[in-house]
Structure formats: C-alpha cells, structure tokens
DRENMIMI-368485 format. One record per residue: y, z, x of N, C-alpha, C in turn. Coordinates in steps of 0.001 Angstrom, whole numbers, plus 524288, in hexadecimal, padded with zeros to 5 digits. Layout:
<atoms>
<atom><n_py>Y</n_py><n_pz>Z</n_pz><n_px>X</n_px><ca_py>Y</ca_py><ca_pz>Z</ca_pz><ca_px>X</ca_px><c_py>Y</c_py><c_pz>Z</c_pz><c_px>X</c_px></atom>
...
</atoms>
This chain:
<atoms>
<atom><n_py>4B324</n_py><n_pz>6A368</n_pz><n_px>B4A0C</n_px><ca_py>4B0EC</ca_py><ca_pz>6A4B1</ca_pz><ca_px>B44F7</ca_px><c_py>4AC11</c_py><c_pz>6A80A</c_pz><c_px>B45BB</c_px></atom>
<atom><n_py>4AB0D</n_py><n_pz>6ABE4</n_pz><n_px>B420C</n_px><ca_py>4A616</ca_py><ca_pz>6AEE9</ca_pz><ca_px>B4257</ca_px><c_py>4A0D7</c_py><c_pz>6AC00</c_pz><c_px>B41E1</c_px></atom>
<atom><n_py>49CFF</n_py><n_pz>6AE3B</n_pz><n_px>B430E</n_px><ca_py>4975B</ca_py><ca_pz>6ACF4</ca_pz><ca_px>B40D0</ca_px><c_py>497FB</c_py><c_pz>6AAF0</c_pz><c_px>B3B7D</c_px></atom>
<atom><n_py>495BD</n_py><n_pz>6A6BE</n_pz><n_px>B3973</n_px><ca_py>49522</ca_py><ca_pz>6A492</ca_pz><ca_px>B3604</ca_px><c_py>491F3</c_py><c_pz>6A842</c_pz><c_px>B30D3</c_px></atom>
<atom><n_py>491DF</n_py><n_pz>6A678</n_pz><n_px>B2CAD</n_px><ca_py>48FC8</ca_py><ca_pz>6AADD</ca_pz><ca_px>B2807</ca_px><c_py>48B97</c_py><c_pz>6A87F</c_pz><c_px>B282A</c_px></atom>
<atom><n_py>4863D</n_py><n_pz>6AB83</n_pz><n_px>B25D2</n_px><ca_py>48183</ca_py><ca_pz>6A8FB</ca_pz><ca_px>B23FB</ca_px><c_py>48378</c_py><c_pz>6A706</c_pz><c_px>B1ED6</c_px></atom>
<atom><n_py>47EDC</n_py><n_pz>6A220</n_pz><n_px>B1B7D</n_px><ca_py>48004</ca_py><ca_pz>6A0CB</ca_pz><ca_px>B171B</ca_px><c_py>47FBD</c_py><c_pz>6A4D4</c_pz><c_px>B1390</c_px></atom>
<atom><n_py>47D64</n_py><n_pz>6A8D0</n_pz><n_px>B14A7</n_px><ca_py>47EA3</ca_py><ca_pz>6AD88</ca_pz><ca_px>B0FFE</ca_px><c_py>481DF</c_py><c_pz>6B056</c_pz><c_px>B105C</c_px></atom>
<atom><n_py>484D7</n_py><n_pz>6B1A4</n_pz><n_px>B1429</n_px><ca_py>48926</ca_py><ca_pz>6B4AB</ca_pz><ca_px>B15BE</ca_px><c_py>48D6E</c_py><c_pz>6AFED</c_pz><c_px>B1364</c_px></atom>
<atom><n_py>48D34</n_py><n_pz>6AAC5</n_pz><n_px>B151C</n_px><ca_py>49292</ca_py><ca_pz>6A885</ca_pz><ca_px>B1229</ca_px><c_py>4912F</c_py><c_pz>6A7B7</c_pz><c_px>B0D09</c_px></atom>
<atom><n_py>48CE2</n_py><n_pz>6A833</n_pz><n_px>B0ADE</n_px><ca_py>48DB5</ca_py><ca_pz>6A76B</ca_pz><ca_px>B04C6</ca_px><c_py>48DBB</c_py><c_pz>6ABBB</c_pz><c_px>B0276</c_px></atom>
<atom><n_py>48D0B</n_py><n_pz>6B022</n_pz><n_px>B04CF</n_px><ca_py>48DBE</ca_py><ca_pz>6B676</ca_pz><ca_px>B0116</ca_px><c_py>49499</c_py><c_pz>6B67C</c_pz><c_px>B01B1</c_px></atom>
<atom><n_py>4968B</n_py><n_pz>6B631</n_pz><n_px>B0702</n_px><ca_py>49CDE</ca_py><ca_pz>6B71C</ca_pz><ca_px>B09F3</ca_px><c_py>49F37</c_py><c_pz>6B439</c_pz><c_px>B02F6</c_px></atom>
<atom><n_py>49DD5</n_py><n_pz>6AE4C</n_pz><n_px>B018E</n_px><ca_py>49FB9</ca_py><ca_pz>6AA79</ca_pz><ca_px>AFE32</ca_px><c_py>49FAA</c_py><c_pz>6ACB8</c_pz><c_px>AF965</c_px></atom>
<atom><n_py>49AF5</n_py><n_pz>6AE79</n_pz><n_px>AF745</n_px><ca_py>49AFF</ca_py><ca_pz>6B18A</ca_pz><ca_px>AF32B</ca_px><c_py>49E6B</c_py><c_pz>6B621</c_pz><c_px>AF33D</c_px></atom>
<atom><n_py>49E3A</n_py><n_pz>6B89C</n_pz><n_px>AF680</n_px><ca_py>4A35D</ca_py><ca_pz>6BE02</ca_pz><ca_px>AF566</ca_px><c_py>4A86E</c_py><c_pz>6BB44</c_pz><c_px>AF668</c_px></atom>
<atom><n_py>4A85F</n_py><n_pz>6B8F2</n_pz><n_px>AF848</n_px><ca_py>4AF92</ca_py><ca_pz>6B5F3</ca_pz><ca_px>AFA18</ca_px><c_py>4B13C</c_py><c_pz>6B32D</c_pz><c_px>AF6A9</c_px></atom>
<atom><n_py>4ADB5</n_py><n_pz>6AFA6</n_pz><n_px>AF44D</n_px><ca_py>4AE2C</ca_py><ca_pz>6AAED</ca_pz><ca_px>AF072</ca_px><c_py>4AF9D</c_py><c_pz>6AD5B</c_pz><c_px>AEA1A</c_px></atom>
<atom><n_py>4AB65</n_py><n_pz>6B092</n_pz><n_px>AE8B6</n_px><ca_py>4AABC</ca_py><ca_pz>6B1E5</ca_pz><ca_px>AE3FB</ca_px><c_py>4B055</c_py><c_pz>6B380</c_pz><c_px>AE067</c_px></atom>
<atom><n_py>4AF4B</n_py><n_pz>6B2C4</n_pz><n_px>ADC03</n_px><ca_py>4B5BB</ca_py><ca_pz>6B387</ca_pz><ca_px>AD8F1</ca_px><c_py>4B552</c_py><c_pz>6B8F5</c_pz><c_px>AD62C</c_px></atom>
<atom><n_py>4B8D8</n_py><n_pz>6BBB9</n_pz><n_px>AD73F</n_px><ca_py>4B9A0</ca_py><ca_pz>6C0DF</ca_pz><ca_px>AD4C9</ca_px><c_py>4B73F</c_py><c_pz>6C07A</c_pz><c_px>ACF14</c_px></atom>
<atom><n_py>4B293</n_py><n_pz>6C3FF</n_pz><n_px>ACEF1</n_px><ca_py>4B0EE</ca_py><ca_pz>6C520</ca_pz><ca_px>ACA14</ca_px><c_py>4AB8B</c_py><c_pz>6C28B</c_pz><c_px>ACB6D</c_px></atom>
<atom><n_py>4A9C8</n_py><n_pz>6BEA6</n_pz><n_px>ACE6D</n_px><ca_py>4A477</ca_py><ca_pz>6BA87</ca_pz><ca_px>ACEEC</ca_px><c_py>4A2B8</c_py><c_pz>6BCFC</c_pz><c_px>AD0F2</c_px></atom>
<atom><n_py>49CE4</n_py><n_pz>6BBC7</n_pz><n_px>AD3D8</n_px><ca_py>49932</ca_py><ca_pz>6BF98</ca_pz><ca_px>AD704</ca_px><c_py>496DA</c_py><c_pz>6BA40</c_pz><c_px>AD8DE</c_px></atom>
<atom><n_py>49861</n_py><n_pz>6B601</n_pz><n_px>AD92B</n_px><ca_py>4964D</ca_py><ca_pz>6B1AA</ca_pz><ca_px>ADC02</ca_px><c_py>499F6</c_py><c_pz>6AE15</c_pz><c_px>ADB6A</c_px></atom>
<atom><n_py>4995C</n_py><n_pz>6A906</n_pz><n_px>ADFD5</n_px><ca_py>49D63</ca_py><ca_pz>6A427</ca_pz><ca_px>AE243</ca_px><c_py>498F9</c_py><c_pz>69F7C</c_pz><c_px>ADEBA</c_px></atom>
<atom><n_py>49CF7</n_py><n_pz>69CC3</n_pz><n_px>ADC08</n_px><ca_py>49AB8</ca_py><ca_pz>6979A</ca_pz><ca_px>ADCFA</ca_px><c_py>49BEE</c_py><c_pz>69403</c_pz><c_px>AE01F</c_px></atom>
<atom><n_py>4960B</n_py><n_pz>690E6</n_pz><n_px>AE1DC</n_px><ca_py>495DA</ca_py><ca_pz>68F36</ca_pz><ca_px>AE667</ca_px><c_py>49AD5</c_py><c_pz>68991</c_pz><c_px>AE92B</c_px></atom>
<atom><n_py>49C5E</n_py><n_pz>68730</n_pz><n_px>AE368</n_px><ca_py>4A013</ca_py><ca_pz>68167</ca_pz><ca_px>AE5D6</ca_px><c_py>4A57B</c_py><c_pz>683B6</c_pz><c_px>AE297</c_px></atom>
<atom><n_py>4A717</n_py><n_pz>68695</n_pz><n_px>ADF45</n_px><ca_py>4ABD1</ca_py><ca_pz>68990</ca_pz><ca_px>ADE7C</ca_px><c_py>4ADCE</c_py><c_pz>68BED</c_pz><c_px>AE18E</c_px></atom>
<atom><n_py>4AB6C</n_py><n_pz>690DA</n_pz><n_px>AE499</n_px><ca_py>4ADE2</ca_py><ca_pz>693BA</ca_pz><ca_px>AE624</ca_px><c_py>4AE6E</c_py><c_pz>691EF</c_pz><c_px>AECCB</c_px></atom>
<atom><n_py>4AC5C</n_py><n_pz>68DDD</n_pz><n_px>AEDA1</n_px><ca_py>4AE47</ca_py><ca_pz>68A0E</ca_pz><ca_px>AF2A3</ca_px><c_py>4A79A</c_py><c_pz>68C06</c_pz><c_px>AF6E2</c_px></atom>
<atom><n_py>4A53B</n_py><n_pz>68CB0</n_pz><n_px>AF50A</n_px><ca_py>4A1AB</ca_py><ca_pz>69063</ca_pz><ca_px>AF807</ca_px><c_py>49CC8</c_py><c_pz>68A82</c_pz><c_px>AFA92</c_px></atom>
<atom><n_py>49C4B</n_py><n_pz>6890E</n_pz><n_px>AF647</n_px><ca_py>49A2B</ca_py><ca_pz>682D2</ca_pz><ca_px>AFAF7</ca_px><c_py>49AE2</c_py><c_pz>68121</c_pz><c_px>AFD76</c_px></atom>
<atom><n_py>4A1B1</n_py><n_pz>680E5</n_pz><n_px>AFDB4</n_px><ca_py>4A46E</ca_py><ca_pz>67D5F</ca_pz><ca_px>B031D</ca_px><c_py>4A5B2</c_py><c_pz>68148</c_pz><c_px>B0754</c_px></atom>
<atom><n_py>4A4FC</n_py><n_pz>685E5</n_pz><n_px>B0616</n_px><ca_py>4A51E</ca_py><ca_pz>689F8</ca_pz><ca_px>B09ED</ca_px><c_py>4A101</c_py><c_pz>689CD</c_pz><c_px>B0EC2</c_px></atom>
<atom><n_py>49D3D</n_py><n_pz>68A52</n_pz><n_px>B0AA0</n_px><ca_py>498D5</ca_py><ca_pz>68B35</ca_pz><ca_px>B0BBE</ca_px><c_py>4978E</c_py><c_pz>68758</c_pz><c_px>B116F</c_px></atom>
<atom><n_py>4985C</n_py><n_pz>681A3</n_pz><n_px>B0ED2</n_px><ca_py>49810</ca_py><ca_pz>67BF3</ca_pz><ca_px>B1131</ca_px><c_py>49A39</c_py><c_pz>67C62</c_pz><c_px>B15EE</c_px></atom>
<atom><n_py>49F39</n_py><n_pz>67EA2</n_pz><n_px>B15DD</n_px><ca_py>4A3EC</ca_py><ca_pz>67ED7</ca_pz><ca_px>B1914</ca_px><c_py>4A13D</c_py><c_pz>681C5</c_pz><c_px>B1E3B</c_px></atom>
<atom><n_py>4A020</n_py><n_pz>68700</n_pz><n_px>B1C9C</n_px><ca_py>4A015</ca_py><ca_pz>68B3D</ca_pz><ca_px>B1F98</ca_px><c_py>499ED</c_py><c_pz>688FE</c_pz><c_px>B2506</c_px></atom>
<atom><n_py>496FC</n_py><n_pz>686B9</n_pz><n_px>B1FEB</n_px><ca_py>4907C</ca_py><ca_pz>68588</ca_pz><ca_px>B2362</ca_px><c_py>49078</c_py><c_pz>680E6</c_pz><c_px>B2278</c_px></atom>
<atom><n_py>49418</n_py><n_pz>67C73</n_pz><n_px>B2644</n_px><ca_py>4939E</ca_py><ca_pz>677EA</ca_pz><ca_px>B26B8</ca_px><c_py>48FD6</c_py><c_pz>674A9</c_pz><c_px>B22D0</c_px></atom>
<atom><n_py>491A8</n_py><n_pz>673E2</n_pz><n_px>B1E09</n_px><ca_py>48E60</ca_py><ca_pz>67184</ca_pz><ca_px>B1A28</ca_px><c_py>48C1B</c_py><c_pz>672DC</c_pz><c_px>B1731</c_px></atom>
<atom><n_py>488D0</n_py><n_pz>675CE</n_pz><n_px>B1AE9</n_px><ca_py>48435</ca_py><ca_pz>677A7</ca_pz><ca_px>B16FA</ca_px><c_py>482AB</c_py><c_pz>67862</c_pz><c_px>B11A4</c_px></atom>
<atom><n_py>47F6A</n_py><n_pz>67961</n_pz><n_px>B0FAF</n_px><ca_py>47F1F</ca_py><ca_pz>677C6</ca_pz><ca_px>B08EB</ca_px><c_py>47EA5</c_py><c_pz>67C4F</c_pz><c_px>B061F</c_px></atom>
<atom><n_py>483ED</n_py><n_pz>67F08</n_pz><n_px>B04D0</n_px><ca_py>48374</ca_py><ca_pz>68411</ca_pz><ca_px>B0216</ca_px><c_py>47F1F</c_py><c_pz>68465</c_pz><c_px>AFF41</c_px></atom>
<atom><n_py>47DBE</n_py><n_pz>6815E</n_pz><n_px>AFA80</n_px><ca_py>47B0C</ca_py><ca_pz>68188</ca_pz><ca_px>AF749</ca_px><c_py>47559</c_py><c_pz>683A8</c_pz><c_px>AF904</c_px></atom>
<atom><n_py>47377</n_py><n_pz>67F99</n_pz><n_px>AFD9A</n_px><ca_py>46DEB</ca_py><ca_pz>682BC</ca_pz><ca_px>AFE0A</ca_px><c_py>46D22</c_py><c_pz>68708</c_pz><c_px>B012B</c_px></atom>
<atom><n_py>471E7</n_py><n_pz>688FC</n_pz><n_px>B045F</n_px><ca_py>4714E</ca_py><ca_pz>68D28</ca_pz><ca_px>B0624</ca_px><c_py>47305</c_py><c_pz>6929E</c_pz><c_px>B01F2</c_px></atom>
<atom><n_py>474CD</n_py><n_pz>6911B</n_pz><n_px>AFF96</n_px><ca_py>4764E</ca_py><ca_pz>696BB</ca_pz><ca_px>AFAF6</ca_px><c_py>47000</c_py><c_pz>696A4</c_pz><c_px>AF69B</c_px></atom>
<atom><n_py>46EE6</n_py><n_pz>690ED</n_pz><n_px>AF728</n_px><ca_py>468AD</ca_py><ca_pz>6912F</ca_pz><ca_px>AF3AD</ca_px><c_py>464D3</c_py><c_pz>695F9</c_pz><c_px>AF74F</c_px></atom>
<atom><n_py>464BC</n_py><n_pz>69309</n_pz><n_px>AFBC2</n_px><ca_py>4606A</ca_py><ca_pz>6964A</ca_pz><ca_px>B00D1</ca_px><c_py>46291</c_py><c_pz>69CA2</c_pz><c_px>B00E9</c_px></atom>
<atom><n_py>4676D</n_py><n_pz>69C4B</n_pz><n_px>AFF1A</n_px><ca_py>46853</ca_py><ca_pz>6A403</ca_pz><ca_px>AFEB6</ca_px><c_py>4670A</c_py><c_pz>6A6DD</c_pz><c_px>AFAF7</c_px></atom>
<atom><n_py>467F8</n_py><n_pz>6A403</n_pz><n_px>AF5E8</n_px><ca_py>46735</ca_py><ca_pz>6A249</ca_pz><ca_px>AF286</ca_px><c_py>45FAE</c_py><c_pz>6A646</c_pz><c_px>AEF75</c_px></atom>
<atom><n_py>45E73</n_py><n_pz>6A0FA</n_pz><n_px>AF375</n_px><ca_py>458BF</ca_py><ca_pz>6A366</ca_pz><ca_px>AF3AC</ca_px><c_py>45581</c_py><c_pz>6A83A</c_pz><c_px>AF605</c_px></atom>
<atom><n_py>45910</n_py><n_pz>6A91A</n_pz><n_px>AF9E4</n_px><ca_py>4582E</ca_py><ca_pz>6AE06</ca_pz><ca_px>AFCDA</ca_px><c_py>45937</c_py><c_pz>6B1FF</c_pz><c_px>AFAC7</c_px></atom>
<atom><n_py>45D5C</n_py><n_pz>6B1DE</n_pz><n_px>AF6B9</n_px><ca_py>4606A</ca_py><ca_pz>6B4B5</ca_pz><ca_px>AF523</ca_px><c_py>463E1</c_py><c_pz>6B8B5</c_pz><c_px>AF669</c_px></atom>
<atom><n_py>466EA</n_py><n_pz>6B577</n_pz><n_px>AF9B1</n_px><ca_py>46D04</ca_py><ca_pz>6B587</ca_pz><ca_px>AFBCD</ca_px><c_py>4717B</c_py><c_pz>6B506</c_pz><c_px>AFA7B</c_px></atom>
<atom><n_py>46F8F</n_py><n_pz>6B2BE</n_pz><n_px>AF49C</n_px><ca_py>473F9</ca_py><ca_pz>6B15D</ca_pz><ca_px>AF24C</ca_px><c_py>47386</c_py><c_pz>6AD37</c_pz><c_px>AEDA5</c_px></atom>
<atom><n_py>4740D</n_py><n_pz>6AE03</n_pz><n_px>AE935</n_px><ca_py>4733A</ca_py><ca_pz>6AC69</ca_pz><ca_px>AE3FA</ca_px><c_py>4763B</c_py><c_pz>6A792</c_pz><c_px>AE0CA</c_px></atom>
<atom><n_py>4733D</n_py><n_pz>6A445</n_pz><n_px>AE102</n_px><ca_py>4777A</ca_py><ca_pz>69FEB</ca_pz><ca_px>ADF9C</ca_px><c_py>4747B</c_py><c_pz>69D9A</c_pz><c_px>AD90A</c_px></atom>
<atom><n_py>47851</n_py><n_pz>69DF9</n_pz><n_px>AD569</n_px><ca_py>47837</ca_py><ca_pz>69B46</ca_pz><ca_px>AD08C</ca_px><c_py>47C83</c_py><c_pz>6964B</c_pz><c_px>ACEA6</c_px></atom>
<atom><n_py>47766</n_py><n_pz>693CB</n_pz><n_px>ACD98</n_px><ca_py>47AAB</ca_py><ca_pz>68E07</ca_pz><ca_px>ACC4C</ca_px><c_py>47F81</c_py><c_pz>68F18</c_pz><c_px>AC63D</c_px></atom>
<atom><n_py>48317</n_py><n_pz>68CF9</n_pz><n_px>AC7A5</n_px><ca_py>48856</ca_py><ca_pz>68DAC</ca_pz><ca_px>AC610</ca_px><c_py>48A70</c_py><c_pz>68726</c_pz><c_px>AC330</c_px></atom>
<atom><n_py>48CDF</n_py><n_pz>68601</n_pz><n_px>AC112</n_px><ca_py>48F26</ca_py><ca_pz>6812B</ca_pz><ca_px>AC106</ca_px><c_py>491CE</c_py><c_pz>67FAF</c_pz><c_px>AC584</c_px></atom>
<atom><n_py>491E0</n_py><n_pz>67D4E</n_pz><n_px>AC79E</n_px><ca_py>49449</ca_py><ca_pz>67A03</ca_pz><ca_px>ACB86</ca_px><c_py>4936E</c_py><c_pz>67AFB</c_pz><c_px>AD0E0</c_px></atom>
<atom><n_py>48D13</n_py><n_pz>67F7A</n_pz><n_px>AD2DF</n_px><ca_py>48D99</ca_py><ca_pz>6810B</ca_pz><ca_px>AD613</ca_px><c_py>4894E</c_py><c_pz>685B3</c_pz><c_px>AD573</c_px></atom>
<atom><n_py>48860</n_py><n_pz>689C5</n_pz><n_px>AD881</n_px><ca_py>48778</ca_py><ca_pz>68D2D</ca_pz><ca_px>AD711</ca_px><c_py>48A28</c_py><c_pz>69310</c_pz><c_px>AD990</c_px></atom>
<atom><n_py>489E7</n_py><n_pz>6979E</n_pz><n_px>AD5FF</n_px><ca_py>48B8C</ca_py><ca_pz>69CB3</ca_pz><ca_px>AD6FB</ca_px><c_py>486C4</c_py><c_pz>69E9B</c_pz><c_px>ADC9D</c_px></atom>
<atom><n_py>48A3A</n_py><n_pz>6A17F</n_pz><n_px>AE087</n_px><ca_py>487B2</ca_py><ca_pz>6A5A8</ca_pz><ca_px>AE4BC</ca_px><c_py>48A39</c_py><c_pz>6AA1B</c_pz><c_px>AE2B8</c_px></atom>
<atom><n_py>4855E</n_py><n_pz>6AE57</n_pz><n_px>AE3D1</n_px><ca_py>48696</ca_py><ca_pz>6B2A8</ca_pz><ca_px>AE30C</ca_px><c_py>4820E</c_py><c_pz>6B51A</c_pz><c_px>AE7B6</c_px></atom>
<atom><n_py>4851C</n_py><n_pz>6BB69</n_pz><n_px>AE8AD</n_px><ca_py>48281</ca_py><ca_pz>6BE87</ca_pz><ca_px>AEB90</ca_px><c_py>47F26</c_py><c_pz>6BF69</c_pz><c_px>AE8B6</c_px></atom>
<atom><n_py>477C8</n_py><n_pz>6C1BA</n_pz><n_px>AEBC8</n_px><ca_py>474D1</ca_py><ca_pz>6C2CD</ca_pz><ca_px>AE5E5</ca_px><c_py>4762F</c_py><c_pz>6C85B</c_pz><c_px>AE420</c_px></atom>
<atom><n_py>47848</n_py><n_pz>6CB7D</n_pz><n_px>AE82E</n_px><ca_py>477C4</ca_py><ca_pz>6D147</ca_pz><ca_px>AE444</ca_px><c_py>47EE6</c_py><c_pz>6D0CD</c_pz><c_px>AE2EB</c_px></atom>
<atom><n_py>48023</n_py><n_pz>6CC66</n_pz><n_px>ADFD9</n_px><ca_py>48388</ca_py><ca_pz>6CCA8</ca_pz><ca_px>ADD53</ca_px><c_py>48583</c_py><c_pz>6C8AF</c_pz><c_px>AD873</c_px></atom>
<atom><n_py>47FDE</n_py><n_pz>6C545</n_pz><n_px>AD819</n_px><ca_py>47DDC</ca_py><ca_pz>6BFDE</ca_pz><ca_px>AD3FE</ca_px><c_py>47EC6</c_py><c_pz>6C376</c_pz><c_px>AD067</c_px></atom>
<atom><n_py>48084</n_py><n_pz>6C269</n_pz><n_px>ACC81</n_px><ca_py>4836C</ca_py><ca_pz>6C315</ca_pz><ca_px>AC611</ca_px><c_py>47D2C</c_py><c_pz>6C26F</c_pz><c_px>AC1D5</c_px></atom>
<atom><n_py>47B80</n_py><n_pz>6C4E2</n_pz><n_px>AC080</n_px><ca_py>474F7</ca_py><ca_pz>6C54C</ca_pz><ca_px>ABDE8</ca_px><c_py>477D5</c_py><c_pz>6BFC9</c_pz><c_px>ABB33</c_px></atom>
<atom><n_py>4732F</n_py><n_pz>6BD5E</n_pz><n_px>AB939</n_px><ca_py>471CF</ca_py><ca_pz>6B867</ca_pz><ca_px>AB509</ca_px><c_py>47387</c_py><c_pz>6B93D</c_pz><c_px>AB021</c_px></atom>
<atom><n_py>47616</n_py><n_pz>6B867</n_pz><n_px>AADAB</n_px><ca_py>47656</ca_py><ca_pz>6B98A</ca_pz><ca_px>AA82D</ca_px><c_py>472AF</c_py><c_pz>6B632</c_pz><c_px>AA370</c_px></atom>
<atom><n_py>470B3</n_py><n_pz>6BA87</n_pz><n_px>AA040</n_px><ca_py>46D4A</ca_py><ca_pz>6B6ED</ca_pz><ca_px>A9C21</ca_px><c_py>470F0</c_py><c_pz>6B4AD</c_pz><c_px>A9771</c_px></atom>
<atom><n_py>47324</n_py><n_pz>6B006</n_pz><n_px>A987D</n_px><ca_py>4762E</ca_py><ca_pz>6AD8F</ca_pz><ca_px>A93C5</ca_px><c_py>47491</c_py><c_pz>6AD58</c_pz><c_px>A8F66</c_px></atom>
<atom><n_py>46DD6</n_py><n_pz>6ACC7</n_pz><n_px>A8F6E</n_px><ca_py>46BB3</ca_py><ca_pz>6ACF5</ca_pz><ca_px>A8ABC</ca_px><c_py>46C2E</c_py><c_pz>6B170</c_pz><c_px>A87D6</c_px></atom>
<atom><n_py>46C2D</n_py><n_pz>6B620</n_pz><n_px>A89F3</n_px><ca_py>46B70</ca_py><ca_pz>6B919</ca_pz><ca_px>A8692</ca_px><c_py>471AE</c_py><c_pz>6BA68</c_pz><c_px>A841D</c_px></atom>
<atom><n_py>4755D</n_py><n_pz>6B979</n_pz><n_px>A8860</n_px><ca_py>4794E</ca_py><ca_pz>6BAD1</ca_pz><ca_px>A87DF</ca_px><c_py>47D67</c_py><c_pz>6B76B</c_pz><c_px>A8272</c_px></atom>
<atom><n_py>47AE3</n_py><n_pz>6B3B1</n_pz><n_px>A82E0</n_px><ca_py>47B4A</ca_py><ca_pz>6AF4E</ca_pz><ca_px>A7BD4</ca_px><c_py>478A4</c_py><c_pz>6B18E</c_pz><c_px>A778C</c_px></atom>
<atom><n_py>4745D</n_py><n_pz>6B268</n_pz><n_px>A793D</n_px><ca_py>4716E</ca_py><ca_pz>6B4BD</ca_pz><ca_px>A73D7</ca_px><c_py>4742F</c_py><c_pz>6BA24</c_pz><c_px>A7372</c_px></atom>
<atom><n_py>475C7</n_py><n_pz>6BC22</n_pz><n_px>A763B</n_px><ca_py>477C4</ca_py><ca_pz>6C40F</ca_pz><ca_px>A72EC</ca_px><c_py>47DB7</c_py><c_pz>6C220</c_pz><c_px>A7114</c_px></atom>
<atom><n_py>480EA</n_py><n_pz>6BD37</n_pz><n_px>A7457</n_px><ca_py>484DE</ca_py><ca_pz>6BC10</ca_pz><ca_px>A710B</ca_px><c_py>484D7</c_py><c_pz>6BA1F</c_pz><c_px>A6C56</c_px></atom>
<atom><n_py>47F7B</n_py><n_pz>6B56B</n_pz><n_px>A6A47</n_px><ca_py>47F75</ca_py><ca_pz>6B444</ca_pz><ca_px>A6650</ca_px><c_py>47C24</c_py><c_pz>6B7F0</c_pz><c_px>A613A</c_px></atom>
<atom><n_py>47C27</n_py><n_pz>6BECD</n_pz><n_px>A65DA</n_px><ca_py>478E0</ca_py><ca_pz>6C29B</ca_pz><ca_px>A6147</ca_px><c_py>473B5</c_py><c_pz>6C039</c_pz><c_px>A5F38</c_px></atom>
<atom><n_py>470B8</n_py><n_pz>6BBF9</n_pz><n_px>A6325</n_px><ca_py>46AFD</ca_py><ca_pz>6BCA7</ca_pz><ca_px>A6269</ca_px><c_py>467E8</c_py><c_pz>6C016</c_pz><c_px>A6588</c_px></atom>
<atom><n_py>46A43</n_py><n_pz>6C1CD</n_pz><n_px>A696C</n_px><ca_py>4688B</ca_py><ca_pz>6C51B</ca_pz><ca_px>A6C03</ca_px><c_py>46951</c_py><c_pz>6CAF9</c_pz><c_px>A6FD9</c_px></atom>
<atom><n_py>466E5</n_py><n_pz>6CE53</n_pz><n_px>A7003</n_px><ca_py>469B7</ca_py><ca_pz>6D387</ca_pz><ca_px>A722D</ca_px><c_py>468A3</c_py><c_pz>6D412</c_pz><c_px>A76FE</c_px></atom>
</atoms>
C-alpha cells in the first residue's frame, strides 16, 4: 500500500468522491465519511480533527441535522439570508 494521506488530503479526496451530483459538500454520517474516516486512521475522532481544519481553514464544516456538512472553502455555497428571503416573498420587503 502507498504512503498514507494526511487528514486533509483524506478529507478534501472524501469531499470530491463522496459528494452527490449537483452538492458542493459530503455530509459527515450519511455519506459514510465517519466510518471512513475511523476506518482509514485507526479510530480516531473525525469530528475533532475536521474542527482543528476547520479552524485553520482547511476546510468548512456547518452543522446540519444529524451531523454536519464538509465542504472545500473555495467551494462553501455563500449563507443564505432566509430572512430577507420571507419578507420579499411575503412583499414586505425589496
């Protein structure tokens, strides 16, 4: 077997491999990417190592229901303002 991946090299590899036609990010316990993760680096605790990249900014993680979304950062999907996006539907606002 080759040299092993760094944790940012296997969680960027996951995000492009994982992701579903049309997405721009994996969620993390759907798309099998925790037990991968686990699998690949004997245990280890996805969670705080995608936080620690996270922070570096290596890689962008938003809490999701059941989990949270990774995304590459120069490819994170901007924030959407819901608020405003209710108010111009309910024509209080432009």
């Amino acid at each position: 077997m080759s040299e092993k991946l760094s944790y940012e090299e296997f969680i960027r590899k996951a995000i492009i491999s994982l992701r579903k036609e049309g997405y721009k990010g994996i969620h993390s316990v759907y798309s099998g990417f925790n037990n991968a993760f686990r699998k690949y680096f004997n245990d280890e605790n996805p969670v705080e190592i995608t936080n620690r990249l996270a922070r570096e900014g290596k890689v962008v993680v938003r809490p999701v229901r059941g989990g949270v979304m990774l995304y590459l950062p120069e490819e994170v999907p901007s924030a959407r303002n819901t608020a405003d996006e209710a108010l111009k539907k309910m024509g209080i606002y432009e």
